[in-house]
N, C-alpha and C positions, 0 to 999 in steps of 0.2 A: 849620569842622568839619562843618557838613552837608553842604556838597557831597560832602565825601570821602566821609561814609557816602552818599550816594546814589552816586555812582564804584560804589561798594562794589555796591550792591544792584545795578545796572546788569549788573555784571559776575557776581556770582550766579545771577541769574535763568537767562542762559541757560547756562551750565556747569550748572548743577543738571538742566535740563531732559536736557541732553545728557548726563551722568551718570544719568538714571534709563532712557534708553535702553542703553547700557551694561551697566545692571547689566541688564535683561532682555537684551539680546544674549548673556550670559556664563553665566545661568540656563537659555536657549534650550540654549546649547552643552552645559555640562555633562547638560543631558535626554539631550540625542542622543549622546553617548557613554556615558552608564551607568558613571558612573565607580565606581557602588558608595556603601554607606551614608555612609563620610565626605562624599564630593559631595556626596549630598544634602543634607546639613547646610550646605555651604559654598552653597547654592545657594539654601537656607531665609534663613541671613543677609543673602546677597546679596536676596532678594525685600522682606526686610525694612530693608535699603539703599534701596531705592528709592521705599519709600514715605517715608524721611527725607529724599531728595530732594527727590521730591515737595513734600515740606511745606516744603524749603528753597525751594524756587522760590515756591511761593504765597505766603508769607510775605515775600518778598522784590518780590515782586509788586504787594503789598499796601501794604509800607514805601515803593514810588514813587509810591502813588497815594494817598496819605492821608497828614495832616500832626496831629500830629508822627509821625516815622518811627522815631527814633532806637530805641526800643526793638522795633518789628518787624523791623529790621536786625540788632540784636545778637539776635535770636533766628535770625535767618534764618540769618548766620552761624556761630552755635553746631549748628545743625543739619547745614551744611554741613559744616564741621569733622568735627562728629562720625563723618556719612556717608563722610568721605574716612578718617577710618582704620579706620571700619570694612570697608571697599573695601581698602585695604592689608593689612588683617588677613587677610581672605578671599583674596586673591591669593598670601600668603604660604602658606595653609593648602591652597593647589588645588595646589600648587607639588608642595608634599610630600607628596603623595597621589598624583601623578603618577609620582611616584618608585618 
């Protein structure tokens, strides 16, 4: 069962890394078109996305290089999780704004 959860962190680190650049790519864009007060808000969560990120990656980072890991795994991944639907939420609400 540990290797899995290291599998796991292995594979978090960098998708989280790569998701907090994202969420600022997508923050960038809404600036530059001024999509108005809804954006901003969806641009507010998204900056706040990425700091969840963030913290999923160090945490994860953390769980490869200190032993036991198992519990900075299951947090790293809860943070992951959480950051992905809060990223779907926000894409869903940029969507309909656009509209």
């Amino acid at each position: 069962m540990r290797h899995a959860n290291r599998e796991l962190a292995g594979h978090i680190l960098p998708t989280s890394a790569t998701m907090v650049g994202v969420c600022m790519t997508v923050v960038s864009i809404i600036q530059l078109l001024h999509l108005g007060h809804f954006a901003t808000l969806v641009d507010r969560f998204l900056a706040l996305d990425s700091l969840l990120f963030l913290l999923s990656a160090l945490l994860s980072y953390l769980s490869l290089r200190r032993r036991p890991a198992e519990a900075l795994e299951a947090h790293a991944d809860l943070a992951f999780m959480t950051g992905l639907t809060i990223m779907a939420a926000c894409s869903v609400l940029l969507a309909f704004s656009l509209i």
